[in-house]
Every structure is written in C-alpha cells, then in structure tokens.
C-alpha positions in Angstrom: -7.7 -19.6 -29.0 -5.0 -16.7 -27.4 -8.1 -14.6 -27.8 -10.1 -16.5 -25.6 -7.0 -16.7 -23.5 -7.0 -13.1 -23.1 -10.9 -12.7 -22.6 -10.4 -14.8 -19.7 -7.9 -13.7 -17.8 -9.2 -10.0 -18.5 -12.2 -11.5 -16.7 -10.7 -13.0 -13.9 -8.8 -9.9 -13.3 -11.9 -7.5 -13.7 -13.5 -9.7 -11.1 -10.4 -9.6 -9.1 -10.4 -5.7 -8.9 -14.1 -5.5 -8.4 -13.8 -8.0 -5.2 -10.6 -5.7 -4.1 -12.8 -2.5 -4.7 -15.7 -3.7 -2.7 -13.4 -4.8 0.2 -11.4 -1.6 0.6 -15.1 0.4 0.4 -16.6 -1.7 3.1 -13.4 -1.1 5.2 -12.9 2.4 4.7 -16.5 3.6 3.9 -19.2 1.1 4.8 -17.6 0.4 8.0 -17.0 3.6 9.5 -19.3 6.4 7.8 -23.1 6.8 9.0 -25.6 6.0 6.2 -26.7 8.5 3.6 -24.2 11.0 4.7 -21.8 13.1 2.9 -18.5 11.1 3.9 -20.1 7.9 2.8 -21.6 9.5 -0.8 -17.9 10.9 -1.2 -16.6 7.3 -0.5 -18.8 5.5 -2.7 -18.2 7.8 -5.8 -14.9 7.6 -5.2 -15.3 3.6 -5.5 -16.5 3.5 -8.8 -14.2 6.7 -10.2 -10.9 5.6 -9.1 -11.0 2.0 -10.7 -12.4 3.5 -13.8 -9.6 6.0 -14.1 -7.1 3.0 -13.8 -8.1 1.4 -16.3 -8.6 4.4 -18.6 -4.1 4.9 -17.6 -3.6 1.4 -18.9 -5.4 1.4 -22.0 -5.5 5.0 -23.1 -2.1 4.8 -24.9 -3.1 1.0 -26.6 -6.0 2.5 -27.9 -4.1 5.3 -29.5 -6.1 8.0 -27.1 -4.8 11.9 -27.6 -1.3 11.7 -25.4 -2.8 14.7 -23.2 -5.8 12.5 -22.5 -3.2 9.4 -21.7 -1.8 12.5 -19.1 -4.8 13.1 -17.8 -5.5 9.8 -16.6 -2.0 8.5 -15.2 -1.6 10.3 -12.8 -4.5 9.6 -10.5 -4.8 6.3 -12.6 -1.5 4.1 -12.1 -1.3 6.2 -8.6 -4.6 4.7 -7.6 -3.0 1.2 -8.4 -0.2 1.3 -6.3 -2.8 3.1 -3.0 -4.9 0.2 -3.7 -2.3 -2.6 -3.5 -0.7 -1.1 0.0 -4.1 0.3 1.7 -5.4 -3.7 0.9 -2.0 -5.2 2.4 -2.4 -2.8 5.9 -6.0 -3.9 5.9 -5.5 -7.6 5.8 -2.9 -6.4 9.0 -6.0 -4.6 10.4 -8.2 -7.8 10.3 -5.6 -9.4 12.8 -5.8 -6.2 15.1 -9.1 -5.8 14.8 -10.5 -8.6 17.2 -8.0 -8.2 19.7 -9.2 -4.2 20.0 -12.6 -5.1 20.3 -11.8 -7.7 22.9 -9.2 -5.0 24.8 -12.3 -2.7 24.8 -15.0 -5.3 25.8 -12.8 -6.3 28.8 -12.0 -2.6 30.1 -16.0 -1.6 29.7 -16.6 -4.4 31.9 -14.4 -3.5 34.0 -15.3 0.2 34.2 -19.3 -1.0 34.6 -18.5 -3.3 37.5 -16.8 -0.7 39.3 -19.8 1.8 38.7 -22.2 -0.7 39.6 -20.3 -1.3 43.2 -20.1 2.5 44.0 -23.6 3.0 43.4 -24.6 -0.2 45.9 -22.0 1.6 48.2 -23.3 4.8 48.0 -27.0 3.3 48.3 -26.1 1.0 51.5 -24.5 3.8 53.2 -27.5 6.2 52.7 -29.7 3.2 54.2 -27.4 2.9 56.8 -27.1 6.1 58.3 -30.9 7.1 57.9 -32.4 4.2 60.0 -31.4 5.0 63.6 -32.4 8.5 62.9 -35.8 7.5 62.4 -36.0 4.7 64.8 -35.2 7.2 68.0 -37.9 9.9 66.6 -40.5 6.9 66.7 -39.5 6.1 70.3 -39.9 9.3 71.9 -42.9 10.4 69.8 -44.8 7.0 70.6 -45.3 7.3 74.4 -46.7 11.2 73.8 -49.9 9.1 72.0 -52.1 6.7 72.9 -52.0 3.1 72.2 -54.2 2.5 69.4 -56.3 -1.1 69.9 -55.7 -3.8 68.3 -59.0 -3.7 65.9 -57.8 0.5 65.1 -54.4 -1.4 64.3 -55.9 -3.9 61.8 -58.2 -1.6 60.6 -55.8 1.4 59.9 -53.3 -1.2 58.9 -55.5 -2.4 56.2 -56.3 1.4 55.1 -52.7 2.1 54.8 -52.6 -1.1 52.3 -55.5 -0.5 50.1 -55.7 3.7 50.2 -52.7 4.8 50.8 -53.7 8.2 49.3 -56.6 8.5 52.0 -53.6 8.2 54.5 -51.7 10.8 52.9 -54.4 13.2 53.2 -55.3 12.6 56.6 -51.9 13.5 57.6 -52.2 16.4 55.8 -55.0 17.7 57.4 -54.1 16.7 60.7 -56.3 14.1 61.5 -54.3 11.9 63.9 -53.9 8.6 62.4 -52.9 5.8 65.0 -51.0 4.1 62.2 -49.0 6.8 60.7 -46.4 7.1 63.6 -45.7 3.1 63.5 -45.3 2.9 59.5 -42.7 5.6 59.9 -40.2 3.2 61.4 -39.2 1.8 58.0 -38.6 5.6 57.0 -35.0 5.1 56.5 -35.6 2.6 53.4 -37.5 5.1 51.4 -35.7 7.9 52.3 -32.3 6.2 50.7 -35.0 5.0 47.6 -36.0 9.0 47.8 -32.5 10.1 48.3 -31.3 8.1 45.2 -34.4 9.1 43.2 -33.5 12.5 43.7 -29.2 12.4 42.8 -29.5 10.1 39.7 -25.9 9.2 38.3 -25.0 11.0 35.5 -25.7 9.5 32.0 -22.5 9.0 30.0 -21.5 11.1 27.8 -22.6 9.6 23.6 -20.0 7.8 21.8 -19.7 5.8 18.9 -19.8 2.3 19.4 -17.1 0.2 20.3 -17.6 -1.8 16.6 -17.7 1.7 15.3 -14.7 3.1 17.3 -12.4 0.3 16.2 -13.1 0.1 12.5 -12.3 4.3 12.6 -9.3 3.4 14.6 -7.7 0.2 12.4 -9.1 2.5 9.1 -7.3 5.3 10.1 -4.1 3.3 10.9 -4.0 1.5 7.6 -5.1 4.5 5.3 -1.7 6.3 7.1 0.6 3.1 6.5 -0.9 2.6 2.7 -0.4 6.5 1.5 2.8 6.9 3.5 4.3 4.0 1.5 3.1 5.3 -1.7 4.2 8.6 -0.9 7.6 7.5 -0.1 8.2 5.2 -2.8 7.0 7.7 -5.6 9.5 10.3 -3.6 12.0 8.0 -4.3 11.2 7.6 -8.4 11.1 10.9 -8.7 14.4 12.2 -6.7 15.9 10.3 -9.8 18.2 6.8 -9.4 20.8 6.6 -7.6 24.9 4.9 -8.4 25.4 1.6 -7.6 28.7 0.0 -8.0 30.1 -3.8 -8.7 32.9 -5.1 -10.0 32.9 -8.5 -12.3 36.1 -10.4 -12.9 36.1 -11.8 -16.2 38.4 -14.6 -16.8 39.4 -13.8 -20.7 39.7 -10.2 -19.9 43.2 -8.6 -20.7 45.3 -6.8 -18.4 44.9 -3.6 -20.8 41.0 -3.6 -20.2 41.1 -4.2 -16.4 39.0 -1.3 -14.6 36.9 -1.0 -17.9 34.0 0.6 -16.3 30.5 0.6 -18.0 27.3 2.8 -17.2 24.5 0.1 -17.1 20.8 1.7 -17.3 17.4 -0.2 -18.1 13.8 0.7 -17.9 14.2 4.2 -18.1 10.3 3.9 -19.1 9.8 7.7 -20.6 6.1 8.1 -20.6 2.7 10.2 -19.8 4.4 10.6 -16.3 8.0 10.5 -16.2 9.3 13.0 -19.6 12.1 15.3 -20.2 13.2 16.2 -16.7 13.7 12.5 -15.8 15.5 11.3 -19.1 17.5 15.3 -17.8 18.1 13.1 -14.4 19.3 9.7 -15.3 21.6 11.9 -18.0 22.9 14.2 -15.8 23.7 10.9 -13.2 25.4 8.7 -15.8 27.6 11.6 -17.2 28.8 12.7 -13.7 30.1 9.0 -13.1 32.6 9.5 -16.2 31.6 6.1 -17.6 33.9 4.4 -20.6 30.8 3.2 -22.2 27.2 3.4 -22.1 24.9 0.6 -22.1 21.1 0.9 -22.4 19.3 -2.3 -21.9 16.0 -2.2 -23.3 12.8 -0.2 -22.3 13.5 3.0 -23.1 9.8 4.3 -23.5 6.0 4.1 -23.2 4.6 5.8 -26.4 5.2 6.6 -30.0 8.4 9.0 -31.3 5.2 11.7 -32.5 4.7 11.8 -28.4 7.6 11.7 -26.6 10.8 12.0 -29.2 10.9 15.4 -27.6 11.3 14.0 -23.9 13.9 11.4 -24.9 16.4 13.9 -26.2 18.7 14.9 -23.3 19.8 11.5 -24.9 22.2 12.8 -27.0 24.0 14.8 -23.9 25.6 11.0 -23.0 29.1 11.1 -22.6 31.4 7.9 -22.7 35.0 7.6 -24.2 33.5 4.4 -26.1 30.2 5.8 -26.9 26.5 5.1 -25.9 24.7 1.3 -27.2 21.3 0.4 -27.6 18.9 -2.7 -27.3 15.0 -2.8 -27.5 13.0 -3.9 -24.4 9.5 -5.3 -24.8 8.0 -1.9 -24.4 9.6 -0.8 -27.5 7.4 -3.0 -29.9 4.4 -1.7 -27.9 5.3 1.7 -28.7 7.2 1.2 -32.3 10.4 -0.3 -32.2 11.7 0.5 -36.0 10.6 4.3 -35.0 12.8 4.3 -31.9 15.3 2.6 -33.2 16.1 5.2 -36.1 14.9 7.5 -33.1 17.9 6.7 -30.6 20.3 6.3 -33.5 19.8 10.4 -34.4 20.7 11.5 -31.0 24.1 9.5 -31.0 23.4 6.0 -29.7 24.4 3.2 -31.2 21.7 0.9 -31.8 22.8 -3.0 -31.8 20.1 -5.0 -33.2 21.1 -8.9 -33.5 24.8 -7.5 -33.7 28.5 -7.3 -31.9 31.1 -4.5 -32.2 34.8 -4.9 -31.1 35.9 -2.9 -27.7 38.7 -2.4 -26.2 39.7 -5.5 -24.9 36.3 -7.2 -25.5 33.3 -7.7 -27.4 30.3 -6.1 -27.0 27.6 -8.2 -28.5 23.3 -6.8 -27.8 19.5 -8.8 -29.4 16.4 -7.3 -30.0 13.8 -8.5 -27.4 12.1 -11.7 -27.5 8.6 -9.6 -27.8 9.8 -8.8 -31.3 9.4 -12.2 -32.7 5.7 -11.3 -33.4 7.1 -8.9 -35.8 10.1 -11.5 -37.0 12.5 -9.3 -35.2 13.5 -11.5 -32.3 16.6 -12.6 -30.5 19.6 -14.5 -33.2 22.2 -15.0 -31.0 24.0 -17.3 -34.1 23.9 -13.7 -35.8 25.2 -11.6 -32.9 27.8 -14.1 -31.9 28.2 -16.9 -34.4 31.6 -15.7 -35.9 33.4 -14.2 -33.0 36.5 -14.9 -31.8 36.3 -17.1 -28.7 39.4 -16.0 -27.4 37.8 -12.9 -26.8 35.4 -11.9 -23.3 32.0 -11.2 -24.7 29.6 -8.9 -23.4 25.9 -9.1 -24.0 23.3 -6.8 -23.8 20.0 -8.5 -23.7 16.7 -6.7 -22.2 15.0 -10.0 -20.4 17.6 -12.3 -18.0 15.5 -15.7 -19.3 18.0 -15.6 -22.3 20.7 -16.7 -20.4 21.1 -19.8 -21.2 21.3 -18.7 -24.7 24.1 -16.7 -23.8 25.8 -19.5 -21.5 25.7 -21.8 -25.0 27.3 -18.9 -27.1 30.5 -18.2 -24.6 29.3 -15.0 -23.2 31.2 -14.1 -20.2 28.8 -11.5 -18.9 25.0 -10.4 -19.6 23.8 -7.3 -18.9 19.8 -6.9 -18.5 16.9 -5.5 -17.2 13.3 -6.0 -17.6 12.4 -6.9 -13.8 12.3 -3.5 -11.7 13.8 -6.2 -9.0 10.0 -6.2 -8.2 9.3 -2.5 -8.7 6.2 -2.7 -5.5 6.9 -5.2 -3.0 5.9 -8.1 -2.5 6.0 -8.0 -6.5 9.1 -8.8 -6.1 8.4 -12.9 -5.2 6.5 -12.8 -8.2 9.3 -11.7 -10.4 11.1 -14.3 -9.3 8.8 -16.5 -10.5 9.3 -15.6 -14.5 13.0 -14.6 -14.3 16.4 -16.5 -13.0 17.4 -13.6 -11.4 15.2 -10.8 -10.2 18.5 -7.8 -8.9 22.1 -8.2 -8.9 24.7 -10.5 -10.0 24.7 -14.2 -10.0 26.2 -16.6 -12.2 25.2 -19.7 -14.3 28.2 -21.8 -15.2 30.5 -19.8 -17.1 28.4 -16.9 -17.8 27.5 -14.2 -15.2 24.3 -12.5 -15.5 23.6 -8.8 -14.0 20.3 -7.3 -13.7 20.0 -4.1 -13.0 16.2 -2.5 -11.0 15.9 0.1 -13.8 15.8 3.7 -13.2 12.4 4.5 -13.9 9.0 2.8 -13.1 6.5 1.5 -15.3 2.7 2.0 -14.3 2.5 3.7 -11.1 5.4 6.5 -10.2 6.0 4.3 -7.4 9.0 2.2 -6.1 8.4 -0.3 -2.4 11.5 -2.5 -1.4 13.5 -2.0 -5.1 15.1 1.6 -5.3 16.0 2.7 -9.0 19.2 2.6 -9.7 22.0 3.2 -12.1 25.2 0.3 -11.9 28.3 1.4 -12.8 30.2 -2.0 -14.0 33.6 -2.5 -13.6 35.5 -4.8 -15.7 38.2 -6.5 -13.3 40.8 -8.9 -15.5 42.6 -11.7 -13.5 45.5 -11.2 -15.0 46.1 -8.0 -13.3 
C-alpha cells in the first residue's frame, strides 16, 4: 500500500513539473523567439535538460551513484529547482502586467495613428486649397483669347474626354486645339493635390516587433531578472556562511550558579555534494569565535555516506566549548547511515547522545535520535532519556524535529532545542513549513516548556536561501533567581 502511496504522489509530482516546465517554456521561449531559430532550439533543449538534471541531483545519491557523478549533477540540478520556483512566481506577477501593457500600447498607437491620420488630411486640404485659385485665374484670362466652342463641339468633346481620354491627351500634345481642354482644366487644382500627394508619399514606419511580441520580451525579460537575482542572492547568502544570532531564555529551575550559561546551537549543517570542507571550516570557525560553554548539534549533519564525505565533516573536531560538543541524529542521518555517523562524530570529539541525558552544570542536558529512525527501531524514548532524572533539576533537550514537543512538555523539559525546518529555507516554503511543524523559527513556548528552532546553517537541495537567512543562535541561559 505505502508503495502505491509513493507511485502516486511521484506521479502527481512528475506531472506537476512537466505542466511547470511547459509553462515557463511557452513564456520565455514560445512566446518571445521566432520559430525554428537558434534562440528557440537553445530554449527548447534547455527544457528537457534542465528538469532531467534535477532529478538526476535528487536521486543520484539514493541510488548509490559514484559521489563525483552526485557532483556533477547538483550543481546545475538543485540550482535549476530553486530558478524554476522564482522565474514561475515573477511570471504569475507578469500575467497581471501583461494585459495592462498591451492595453497601455493599444491606446498610445491609437493615439499616435489618429494624429498621423489628421496631419495628412491637413496637409492634403491645404495643398487643395492653395492650388485652386491659381488655376481658376489662368482659365479666365486664357478663355477670352479662344473662341467659344458650340454647344454640339461642347457635348461632343465633352463626351470624347469621357470615353478616350487618351485621344485627348494626345491631341494636346500635338497641338491640336481642343475646345474642351481649356474648360476641364478648371478642376486642375484637385488633381494636382491627388498628384502632389502621389508624388511625397509619407514615410513607411520603420519594422518592429509586434506589440504581443514586444510585451512578452518586455514582462520575460523583467521576470528572468527578478527570478535569477533572487537565486543569486539567496545562494550568496548560503555561501558567505551563517551568521550569530542571539536570545536569551529564562528558565525557572535554573540556579543562580548557571545564569549566563551560554550554548552554541547549530542544525542542518547539511554537508553534501555541494556544501563540503570549507563550509563545515565556516560554521567552525563562527561557533568557536563566539567562545560558547557548550556545543549543541541538532540533527542533520550530512547528505551522504562516511566513505564520501567523513573527510569534509572533520574541521569538526576544531569545536571548542568549556563543556564540550553534543550530538543528535536528524532525519538525513538514516538516509545517509546513522550508526556510521554516529561512531563518525564520536572520533572527532563530539559527544553523541542517542536516547540519553548527561549532568551539566546546573542542568541537565538530555538529546533522542530522530523519529525517522523508528524504521530501523532506533527512534525517540524519551522514558529512557528522561525517565529517572531528578525533577528538581532544568532539563535541556535536544531533539532534531519541533513536533516532539509535547513529548517533551509531558517529561518536564524546560527548554527544546531543534531544527529540521530551514524556517522555510525558499519562501513562500515557509507557510508550508508551518503546516507540519508548531513552530517554523524562533522561540515560542507551550505551557511549561519553551521550544527554540533554530533556520540551520546550511541548505538542503538547492544552495539557496529566500526570506530565512542561515544562522547560528547563541543561547543564553538566564536564571530568575539572579
């Protein structure tokens, strides 16, 4: 049954991304290339390779692919994810701008035609104007110099001029008088403004692209600048490293000795085909230069198997805390083998707490495995990690996902410390982290218990980060009786 499950909604996604694909190609490429040339062959490759390589990033390391190979594709795989998602939301904008463009443009060439079209009738009625007198006065003086013509030589010419008008021509031209062709040149003045405007044509304007054209270039253009600036920005921002956040939590059960207890809190570090040695160097180098009494590492530590990136994950053992450095597997653990990493973490000096509590100063510090490890019978026993403490004592838990917390409000803990959300990681996938966990960023509370999540300080999938910075929290333990 889960398998069909999974079939299904691997279908409805596939035909999710297709439809997406398809709509960002008719945008982009359909809409504002010319057919059967280079631009639009480019385009259209480019629509079938991009999706392909995305899927190739997020399946290359489940199917155990060569870890160069799982390299190779996440870059331009997981980057093309995060393009996609924001060059889709600045087209939806586009389709709201779009009609109001082509309307702006319809109403100003209008505008500009009607205006054309009243220059040339003024042009035309002044020509007419000016040429009629002219003629009128040389057809007064040169009629008396010629004899009347008859009546019957009127009606007979007349009717010449009407059916031959070439015969008339060419007696003119060879100077046979012609008692009509002085009278018929009183209406000169009309043809010479037909002739005059014959001969100046107005200017054809200059080729364009159409106006459909012209807009879907211009609202294109706008939203392929918006969608890759965002991306560009938010994987700056992964990459530059997390930065320090700071909060301070009272804790009612806290003793005066322990007050300003301060603990280095980092999830999510997500170690990986993209983000290896230098960035575990980073988030190191940041924790150790806030001088931190303790180290807490909430889960999701990685994105592969020890054989791949062990190497990457040991500027580990650099961590410096007066209390040491603690341990707890994240859901990505037991995709990439948790028992590995566990003995892993433990060899570069962390102190792994699996279902168990140690004794602090002033507190206890309690951390359970991941709820994705009950498929391996290594999930979450609270009655184990806190069953047998003293209540008198301020517990703190470390626990990867924030849905445990009312595990944790039922076993006394006075604080949680978790991860596991990103805070959304791209916006607006922050709503829909909010929809799975009680708390998405910060610190909230839930009867006794106060629960902190921290964004993480790497990024799973794409490099990228939109409306949830990484971050590393420095906690600090306030006591109310100081």
């Amino acid at each position: 049954m889960a398998a069909v499950v999974f079939a299904l909604v691997a279908l409805v996604v596939l035909a999710l991304l297709g439809a997406v694909h398809r709509y960002v190609w008719r945008r982009f490429v359909g809409d504002t290339t010319v057919p059967g040339s280079r631009l639009r062959r480019a385009g259209t490759v480019a629509a079938f390779v991009l999706p392909l390589l995305s899927v190739g990033a997020m399946t290359s390391g489940r199917v155990g692919a060569p870890f160069w190979l799982q390299q190779v594709l996440a870059w331009p795989g997981f980057l093309w994810l995060a393009c996609l998602l924001y060059l889709t939301l600045a087209l939806l904008v586009g389709e709201v701008v779009r009609p109001v463009l082509l309307r702006v443009l319809a109403r100003r060439d209008a505008a500009r035609a009607g205006a054309r079209e009243a220059g040339l009738a003024g042009a035309e009625n002044g020509t007419a104007s000016g040429a009629v007198p002219e003629v009128a006065s040389e057809a007064l003086v040169a009629i008396p110099d010629e004899p009347r013509p008859r009546t019957e030589e009127l009606v007979t010419s007349g009717t010449a001029g009407v059916s031959a008008p070439s015969e008339t021509v060419a007696g003119t031209a060879t100077g046979a008088p012609d008692p009509v062709a002085e009278p018929e040149t009183e209406p000169a003045g009309e043809s010479a403004a037909s002739i005059s405007a014959t001969a100046a044509p107005t200017p054809a304007p200059a080729a364009h692209p159409s106006r459909r054209l012209f807009v879907s270039r211009v609202v294109g253009g706008a939203a392929a600048a918006a969608g890759l600036a965002t991306v560009g920005y938010g994987a700056y921002g992964v990459l530059r490293g997390p930065s320090v956040k700071r909060v301070t939590v009272p804790l009612a059960r806290l003793p005066r000795a322990a007050h300003g207890f301060r603990i280095a809190v980092v999830s999510d570090i997500h170690i990986g085909p993209i983000l290896g040695r230098a960035h575990t160097r980073r988030i190191v180098d940041t924790i150790n230069a806030t001088s931190p009494d303790l180290v807490a590492v909430v889960g999701d530590l990685v994105d592969g198997s020890v054989a791949d990136l062990g190497s990457a994950a040991e500027p580990l053992a650099s961590l410096r805390a007066r209390h040491g450095s603690y341990f707890v597997t994240g859901n990505h653990e037991y995709f990439s083998g948790a028992e590995q990493w566990v003995d892993h973490v433990r060899e570069l000096g962390l102190v792994p707490l699996e279902n168990a509590r140690v004794e602090v100063e002033g507190f206890d510090l309690a951390g359970v495995n991941d709820i994705a490890g009950e498929t391996e019978g290594q999930g979450p026993d609270f009655g184990r990690a806190l069953g047998d403490r003293d209540r008198g004592r301020a517990a703190v838990l470390m626990a990867h996902q924030p849905v445990v917390i009312h595990d944790a409000v039922e076993h006394g803990v006075d604080l949680q410390l978790s991860g596991h959300t990103h805070g959304g990681q791209l916006w607006p996938g922050n709503h829909l982290a909010e929809l799975a966990n009680p708390t998405v960023a910060g610190l909230e509370r839930y009867g006794d218990t106060q629960l902190f999540v921290s964004r993480g300080a790497g990024a799973w999938g794409p490099p990228v980060r939109v409306g949830a910075p990484s971050d590393i929290t420095v906690v600090e333990l306030a006591s109310r009786q100081a």
